[in-house]
PyMOL Python script that loads the backbone (N, CA, C, O; Angstrom):
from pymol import cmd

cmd.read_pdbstr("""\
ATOM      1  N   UNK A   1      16.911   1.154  -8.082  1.00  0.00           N
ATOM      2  CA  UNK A   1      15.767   1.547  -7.290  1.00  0.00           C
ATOM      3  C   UNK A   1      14.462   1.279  -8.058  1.00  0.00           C
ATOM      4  O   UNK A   1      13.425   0.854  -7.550  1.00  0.00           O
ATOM      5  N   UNK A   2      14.699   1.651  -9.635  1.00  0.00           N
ATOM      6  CA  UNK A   2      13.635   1.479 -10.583  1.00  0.00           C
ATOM      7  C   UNK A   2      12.894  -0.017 -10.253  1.00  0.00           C
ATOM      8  O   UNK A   2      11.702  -0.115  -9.963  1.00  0.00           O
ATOM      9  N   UNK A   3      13.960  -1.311 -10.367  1.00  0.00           N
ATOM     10  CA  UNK A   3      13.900  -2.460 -10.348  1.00  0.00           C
ATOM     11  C   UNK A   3      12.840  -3.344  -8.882  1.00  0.00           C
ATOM     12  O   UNK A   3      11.940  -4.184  -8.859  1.00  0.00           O
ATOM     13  N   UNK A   4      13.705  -2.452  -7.718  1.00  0.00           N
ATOM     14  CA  UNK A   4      12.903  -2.734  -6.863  1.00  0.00           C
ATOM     15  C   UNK A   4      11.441  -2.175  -6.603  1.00  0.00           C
ATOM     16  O   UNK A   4      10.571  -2.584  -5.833  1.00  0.00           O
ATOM     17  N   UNK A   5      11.446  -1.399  -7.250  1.00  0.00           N
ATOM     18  CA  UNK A   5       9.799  -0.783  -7.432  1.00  0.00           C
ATOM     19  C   UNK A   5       8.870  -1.739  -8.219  1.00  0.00           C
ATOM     20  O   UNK A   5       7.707  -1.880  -7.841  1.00  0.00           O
ATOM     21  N   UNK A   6       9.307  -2.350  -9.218  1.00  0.00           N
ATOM     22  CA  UNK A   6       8.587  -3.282 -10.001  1.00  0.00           C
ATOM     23  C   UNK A   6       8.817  -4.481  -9.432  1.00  0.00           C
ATOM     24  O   UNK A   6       7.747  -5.080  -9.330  1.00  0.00           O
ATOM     25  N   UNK A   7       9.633  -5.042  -9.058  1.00  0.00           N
ATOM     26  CA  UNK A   7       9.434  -6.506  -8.122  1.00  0.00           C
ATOM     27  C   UNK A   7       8.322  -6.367  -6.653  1.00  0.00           C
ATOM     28  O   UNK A   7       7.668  -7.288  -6.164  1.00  0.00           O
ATOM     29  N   UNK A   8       8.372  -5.081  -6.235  1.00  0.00           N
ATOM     30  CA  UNK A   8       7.333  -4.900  -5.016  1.00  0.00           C
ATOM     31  C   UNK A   8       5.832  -4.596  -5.706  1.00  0.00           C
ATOM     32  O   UNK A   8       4.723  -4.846  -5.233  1.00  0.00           O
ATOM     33  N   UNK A   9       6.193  -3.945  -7.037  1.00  0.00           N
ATOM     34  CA  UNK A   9       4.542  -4.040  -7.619  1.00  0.00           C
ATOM     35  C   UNK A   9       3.790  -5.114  -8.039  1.00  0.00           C
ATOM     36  O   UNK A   9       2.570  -5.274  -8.092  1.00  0.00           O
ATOM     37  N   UNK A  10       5.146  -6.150  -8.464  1.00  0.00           N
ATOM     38  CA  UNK A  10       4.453  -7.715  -9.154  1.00  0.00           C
ATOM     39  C   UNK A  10       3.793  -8.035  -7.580  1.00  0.00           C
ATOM     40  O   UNK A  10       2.625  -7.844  -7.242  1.00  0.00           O
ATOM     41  N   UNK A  11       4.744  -8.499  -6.861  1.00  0.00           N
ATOM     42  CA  UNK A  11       4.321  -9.221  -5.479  1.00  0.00           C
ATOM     43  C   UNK A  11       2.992  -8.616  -5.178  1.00  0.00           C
ATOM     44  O   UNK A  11       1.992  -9.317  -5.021  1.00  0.00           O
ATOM     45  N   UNK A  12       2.978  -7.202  -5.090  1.00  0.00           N
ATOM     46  CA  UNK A  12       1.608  -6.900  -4.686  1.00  0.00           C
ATOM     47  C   UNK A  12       0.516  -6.998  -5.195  1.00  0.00           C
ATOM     48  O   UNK A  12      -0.616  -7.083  -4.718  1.00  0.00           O
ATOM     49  N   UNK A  13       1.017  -6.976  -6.492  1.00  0.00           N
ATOM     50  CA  UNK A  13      -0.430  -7.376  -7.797  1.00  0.00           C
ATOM     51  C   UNK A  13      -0.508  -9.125  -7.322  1.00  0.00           C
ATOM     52  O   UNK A  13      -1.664  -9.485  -7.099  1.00  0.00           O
ATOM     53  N   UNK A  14       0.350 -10.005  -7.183  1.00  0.00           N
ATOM     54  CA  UNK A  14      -0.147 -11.314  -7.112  1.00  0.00           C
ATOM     55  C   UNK A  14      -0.645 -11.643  -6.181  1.00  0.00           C
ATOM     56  O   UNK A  14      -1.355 -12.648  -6.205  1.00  0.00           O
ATOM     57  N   UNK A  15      -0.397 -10.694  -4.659  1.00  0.00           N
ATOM     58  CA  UNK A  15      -0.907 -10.719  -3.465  1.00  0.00           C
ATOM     59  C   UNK A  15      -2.428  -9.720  -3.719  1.00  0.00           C
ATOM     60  O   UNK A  15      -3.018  -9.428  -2.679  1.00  0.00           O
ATOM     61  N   UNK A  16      -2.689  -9.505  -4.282  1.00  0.00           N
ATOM     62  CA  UNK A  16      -4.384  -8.840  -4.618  1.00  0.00           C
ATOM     63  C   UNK A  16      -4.995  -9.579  -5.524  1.00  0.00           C
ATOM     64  O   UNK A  16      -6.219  -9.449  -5.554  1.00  0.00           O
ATOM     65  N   UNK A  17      -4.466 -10.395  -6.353  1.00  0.00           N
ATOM     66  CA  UNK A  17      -5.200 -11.492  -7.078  1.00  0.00           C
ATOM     67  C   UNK A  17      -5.352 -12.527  -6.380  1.00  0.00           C
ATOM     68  O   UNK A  17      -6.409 -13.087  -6.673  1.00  0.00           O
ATOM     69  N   UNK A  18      -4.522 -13.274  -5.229  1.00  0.00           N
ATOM     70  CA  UNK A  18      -4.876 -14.432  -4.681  1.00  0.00           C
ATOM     71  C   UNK A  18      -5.724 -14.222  -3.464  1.00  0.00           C
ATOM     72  O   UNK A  18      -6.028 -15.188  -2.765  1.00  0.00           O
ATOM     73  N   UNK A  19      -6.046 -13.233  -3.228  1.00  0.00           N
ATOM     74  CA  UNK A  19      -6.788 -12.360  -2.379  1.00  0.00           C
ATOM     75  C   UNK A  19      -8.215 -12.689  -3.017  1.00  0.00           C
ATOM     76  O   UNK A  19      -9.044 -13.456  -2.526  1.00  0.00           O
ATOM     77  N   UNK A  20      -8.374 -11.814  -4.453  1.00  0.00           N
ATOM     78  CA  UNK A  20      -9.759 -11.962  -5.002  1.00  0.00           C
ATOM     79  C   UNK A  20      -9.810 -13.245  -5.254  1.00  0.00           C
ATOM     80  O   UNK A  20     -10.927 -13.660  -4.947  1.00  0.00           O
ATOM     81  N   UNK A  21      -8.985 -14.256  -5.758  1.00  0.00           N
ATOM     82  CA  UNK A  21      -9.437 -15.338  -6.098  1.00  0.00           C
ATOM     83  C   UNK A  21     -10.198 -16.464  -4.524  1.00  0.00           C
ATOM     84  O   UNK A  21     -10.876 -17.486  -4.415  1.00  0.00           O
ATOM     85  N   UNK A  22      -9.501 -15.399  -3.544  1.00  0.00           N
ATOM     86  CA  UNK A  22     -10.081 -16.215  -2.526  1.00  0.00           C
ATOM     87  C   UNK A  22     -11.640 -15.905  -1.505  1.00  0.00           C
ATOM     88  O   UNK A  22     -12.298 -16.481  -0.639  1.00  0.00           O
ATOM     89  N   UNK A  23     -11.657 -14.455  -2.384  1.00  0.00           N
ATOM     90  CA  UNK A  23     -12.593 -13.601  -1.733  1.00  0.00           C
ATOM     91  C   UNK A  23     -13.615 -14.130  -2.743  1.00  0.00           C
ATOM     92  O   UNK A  23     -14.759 -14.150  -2.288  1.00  0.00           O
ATOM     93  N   UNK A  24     -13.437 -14.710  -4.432  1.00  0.00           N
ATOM     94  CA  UNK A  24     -14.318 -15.076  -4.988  1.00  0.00           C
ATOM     95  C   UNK A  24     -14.806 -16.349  -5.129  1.00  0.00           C
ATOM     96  O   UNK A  24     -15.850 -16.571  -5.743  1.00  0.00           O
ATOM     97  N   UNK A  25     -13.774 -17.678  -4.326  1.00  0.00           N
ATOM     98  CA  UNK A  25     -14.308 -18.489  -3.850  1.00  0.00           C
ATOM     99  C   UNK A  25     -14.885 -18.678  -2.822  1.00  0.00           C
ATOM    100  O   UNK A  25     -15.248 -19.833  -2.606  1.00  0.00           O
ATOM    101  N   UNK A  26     -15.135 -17.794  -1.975  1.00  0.00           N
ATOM    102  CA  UNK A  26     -15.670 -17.771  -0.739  1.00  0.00           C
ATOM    103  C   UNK A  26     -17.117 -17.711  -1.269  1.00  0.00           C
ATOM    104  O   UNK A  26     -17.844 -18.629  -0.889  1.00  0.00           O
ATOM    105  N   UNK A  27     -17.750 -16.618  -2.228  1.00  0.00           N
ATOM    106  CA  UNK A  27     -19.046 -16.191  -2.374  1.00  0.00           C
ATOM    107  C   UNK A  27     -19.331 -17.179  -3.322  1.00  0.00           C
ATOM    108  O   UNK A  27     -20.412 -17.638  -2.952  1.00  0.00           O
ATOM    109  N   UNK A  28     -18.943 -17.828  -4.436  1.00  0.00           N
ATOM    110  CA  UNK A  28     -19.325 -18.838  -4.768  1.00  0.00           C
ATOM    111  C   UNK A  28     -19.488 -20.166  -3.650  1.00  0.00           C
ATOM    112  O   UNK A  28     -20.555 -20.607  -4.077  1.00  0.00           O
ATOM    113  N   UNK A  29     -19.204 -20.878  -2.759  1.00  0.00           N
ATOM    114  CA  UNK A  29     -19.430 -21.433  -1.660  1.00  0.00           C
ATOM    115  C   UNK A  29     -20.583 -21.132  -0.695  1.00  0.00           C
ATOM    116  O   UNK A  29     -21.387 -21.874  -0.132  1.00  0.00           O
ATOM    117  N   UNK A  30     -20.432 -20.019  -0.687  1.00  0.00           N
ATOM    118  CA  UNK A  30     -21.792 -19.305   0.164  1.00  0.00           C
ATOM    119  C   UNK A  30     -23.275 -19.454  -0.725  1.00  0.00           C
ATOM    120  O   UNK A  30     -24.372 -19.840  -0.323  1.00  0.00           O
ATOM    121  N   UNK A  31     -22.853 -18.994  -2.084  1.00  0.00           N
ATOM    122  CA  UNK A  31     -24.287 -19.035  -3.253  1.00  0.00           C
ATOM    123  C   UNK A  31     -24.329 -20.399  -2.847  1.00  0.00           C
ATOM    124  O   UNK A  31     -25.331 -20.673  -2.186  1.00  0.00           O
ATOM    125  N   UNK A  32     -23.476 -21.402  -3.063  1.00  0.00           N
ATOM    126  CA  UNK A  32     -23.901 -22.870  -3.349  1.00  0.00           C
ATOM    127  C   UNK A  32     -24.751 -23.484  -2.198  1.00  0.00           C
ATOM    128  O   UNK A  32     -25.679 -24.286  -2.301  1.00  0.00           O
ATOM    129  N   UNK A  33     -24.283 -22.988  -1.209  1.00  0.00           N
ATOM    130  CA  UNK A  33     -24.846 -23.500  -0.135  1.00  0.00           C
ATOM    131  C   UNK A  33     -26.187 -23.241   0.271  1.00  0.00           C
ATOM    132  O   UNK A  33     -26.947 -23.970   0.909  1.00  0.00           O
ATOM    133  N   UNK A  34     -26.400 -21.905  -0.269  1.00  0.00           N
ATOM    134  CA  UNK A  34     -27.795 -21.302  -0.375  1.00  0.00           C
ATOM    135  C   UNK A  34     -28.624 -22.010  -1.153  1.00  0.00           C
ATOM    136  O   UNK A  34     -29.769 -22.298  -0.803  1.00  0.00           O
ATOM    137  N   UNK A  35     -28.187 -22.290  -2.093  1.00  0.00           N
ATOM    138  CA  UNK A  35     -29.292 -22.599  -3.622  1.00  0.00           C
ATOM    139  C   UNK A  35     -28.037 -23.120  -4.532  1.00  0.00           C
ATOM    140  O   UNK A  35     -27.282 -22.270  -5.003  1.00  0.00           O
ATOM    141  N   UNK A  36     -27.748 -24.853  -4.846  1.00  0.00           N
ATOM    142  CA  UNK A  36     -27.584 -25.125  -5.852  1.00  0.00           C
ATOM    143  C   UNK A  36     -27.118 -24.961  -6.760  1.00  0.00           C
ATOM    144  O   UNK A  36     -25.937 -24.841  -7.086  1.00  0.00           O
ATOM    145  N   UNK A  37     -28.557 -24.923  -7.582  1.00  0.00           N
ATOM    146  CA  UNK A  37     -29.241 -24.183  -8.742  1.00  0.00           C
ATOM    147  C   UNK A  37     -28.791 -22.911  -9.655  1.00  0.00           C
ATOM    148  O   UNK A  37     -29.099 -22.627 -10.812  1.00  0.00           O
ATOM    149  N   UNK A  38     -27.910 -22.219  -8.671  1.00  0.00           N
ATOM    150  CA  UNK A  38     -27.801 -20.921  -9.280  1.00  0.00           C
ATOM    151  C   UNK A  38     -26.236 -21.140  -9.918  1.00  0.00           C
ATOM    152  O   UNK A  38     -25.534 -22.106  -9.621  1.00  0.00           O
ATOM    153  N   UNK A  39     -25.840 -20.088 -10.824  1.00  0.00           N
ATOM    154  CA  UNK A  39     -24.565 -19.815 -11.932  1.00  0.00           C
ATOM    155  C   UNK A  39     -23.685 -19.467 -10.562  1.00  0.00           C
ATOM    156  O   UNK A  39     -23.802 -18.491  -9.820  1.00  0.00           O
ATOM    157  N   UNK A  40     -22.899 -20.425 -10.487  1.00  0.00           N
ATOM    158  CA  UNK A  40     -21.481 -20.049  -9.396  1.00  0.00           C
ATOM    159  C   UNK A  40     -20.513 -19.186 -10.547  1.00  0.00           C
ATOM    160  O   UNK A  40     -19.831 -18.289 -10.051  1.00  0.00           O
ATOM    161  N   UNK A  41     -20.445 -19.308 -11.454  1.00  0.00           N
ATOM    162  CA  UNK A  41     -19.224 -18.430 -11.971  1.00  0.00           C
ATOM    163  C   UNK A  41     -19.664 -17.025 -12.243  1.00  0.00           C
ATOM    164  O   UNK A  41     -18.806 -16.206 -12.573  1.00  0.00           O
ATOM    165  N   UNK A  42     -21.098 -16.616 -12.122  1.00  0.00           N
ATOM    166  CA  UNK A  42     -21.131 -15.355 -11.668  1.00  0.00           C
ATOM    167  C   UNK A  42     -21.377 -15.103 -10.412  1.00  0.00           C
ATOM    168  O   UNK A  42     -21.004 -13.933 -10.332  1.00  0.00           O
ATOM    169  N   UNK A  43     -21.646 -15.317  -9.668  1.00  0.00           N
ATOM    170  CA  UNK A  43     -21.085 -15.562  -8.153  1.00  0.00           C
ATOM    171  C   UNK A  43     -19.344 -15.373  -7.909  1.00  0.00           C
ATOM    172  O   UNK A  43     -18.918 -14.584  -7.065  1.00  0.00           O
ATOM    173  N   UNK A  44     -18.635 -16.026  -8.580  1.00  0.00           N
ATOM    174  CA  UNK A  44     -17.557 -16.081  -8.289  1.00  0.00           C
ATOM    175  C   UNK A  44     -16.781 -14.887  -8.983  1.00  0.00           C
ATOM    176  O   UNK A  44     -15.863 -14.338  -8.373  1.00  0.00           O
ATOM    177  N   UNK A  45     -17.195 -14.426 -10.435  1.00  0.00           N
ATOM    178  CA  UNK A  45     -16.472 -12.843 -10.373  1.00  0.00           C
ATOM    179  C   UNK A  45     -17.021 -11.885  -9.868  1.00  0.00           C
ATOM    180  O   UNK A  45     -16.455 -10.792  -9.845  1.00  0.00           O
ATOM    181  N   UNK A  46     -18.541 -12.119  -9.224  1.00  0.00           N
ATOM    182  CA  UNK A  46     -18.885 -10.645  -8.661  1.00  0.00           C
ATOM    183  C   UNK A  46     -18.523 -10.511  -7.307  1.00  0.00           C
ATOM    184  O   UNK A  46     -18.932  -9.503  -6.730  1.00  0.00           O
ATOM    185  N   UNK A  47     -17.561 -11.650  -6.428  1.00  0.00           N
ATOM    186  CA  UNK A  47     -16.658 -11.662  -5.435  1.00  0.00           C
ATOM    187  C   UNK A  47     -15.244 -11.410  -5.782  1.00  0.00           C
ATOM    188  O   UNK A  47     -14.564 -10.926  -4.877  1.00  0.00           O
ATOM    189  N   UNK A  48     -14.821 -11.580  -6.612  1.00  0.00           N
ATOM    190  CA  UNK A  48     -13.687 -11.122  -7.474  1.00  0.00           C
ATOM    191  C   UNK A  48     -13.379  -9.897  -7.784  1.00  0.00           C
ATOM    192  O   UNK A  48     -12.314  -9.292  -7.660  1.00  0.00           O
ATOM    193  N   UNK A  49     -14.247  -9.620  -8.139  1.00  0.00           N
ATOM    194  CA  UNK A  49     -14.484  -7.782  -8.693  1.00  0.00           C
ATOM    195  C   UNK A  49     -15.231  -7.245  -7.281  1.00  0.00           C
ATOM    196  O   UNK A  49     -15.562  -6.062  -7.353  1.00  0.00           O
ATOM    197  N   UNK A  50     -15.484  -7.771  -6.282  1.00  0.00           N
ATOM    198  CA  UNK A  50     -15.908  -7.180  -5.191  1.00  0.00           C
ATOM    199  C   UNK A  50     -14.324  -6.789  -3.800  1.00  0.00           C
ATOM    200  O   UNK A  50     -14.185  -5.848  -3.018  1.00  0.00           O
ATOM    201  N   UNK A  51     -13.640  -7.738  -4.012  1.00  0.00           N
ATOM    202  CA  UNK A  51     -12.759  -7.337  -3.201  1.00  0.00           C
ATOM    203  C   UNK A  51     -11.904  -6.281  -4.136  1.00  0.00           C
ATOM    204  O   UNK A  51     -11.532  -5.303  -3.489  1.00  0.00           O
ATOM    205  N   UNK A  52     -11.432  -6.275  -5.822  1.00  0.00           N
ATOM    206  CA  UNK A  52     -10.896  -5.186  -6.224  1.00  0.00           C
ATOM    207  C   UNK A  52     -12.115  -4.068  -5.857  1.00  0.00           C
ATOM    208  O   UNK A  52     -11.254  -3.192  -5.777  1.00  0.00           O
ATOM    209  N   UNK A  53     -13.068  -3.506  -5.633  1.00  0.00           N
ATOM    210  CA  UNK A  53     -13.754  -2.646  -4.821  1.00  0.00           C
ATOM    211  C   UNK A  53     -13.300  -1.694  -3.127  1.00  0.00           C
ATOM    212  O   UNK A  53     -13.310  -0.586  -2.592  1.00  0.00           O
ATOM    213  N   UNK A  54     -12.954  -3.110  -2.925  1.00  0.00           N
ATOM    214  CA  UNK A  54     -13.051  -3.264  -1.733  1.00  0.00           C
ATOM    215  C   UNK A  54     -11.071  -2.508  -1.463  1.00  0.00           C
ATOM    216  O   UNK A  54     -10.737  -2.075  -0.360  1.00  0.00           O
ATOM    217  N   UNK A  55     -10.357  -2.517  -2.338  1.00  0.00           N
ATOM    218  CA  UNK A  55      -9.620  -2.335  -2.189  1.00  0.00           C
ATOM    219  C   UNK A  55      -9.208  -0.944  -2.775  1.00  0.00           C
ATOM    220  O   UNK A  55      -8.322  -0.155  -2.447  1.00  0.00           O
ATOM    221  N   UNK A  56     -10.143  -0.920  -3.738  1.00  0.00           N
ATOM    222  CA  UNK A  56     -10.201   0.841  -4.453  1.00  0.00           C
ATOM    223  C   UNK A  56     -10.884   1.301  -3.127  1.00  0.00           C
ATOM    224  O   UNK A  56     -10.306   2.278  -2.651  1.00  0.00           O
ATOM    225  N   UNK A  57     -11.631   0.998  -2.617  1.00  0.00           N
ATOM    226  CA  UNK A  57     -12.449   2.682  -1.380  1.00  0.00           C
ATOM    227  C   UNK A  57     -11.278   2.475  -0.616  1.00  0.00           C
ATOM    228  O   UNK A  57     -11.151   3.527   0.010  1.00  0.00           O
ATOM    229  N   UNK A  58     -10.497   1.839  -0.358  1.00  0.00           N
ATOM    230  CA  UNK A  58      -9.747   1.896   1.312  1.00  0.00           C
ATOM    231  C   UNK A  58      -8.516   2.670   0.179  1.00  0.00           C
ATOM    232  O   UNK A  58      -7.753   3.462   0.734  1.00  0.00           O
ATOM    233  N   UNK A  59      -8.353   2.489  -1.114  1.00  0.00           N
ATOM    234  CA  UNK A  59      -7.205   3.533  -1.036  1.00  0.00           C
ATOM    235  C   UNK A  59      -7.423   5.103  -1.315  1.00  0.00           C
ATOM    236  O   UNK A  59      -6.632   6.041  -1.223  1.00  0.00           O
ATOM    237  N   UNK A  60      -8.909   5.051  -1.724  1.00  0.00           N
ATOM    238  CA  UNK A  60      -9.749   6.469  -2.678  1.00  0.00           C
ATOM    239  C   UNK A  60     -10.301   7.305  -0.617  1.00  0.00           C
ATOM    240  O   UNK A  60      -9.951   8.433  -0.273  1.00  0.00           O
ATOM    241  N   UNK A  61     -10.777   6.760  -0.101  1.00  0.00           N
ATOM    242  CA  UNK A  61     -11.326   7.292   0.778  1.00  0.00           C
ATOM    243  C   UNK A  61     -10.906   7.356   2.010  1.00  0.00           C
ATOM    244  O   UNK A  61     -10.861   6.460   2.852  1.00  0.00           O
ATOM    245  N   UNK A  62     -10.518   8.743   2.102  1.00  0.00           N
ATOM    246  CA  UNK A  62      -9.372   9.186   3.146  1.00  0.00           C
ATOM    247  C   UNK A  62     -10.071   9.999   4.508  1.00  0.00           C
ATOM    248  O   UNK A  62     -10.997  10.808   4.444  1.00  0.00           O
ATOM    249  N   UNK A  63      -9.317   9.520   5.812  1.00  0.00           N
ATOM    250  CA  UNK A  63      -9.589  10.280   6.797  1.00  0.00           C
ATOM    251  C   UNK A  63     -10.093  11.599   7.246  1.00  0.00           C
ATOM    252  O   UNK A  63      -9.215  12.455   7.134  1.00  0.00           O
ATOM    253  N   UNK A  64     -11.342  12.101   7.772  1.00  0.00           N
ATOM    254  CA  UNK A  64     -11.245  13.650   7.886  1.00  0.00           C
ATOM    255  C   UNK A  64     -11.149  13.832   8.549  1.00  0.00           C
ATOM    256  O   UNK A  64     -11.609  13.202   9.502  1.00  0.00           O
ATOM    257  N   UNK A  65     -10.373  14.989   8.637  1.00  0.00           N
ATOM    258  CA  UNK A  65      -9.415  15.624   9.694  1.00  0.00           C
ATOM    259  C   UNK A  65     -10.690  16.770  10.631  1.00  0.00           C
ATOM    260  O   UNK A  65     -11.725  17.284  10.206  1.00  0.00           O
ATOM    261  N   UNK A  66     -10.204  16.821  11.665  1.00  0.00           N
ATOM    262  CA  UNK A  66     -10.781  17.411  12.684  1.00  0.00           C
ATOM    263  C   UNK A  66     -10.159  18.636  12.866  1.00  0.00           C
ATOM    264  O   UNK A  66      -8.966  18.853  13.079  1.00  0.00           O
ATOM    265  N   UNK A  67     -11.544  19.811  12.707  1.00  0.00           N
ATOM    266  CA  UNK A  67     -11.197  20.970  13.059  1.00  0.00           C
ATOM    267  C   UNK A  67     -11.312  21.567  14.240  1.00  0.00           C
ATOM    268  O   UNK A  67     -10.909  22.720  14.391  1.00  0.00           O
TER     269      UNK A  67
END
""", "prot")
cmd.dss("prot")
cmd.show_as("cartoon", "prot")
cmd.util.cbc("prot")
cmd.orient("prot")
């Protein structure tokens, strides 16, 4: 049971990295298109580190319940 817990954690860790890597080529594409000129590889981890964000509030911030 141990085993299958860690084969479903790899998959999901590689399925949240190809995620950011795609969420951080997206915003590098978008900068470029805007302006050139500007540093795409910070562009591209602050889309990177924006979908791990993006994925911490949806698991940190929970429904309120109705009284």
């Amino acid at each position: 049971m141990v085993a299958l817990f860690i084969i479903l954690g790899i998959i999901a860790l590689a399925i949240v990295l190809a995620v950011s890597y795609v969420c951080g080529r997206i915003t590098c594409e978008l900068v470029h298109q805007k302006n050139p000129k500007l540093n795409e590889v910070m562009w591209f981890w602050l889309g990177f580190a924006f979908s791990w964000l993006g994925i911490l509030l949806t698991l940190v911030v929970k429904k309120e319940e109705q009284q």
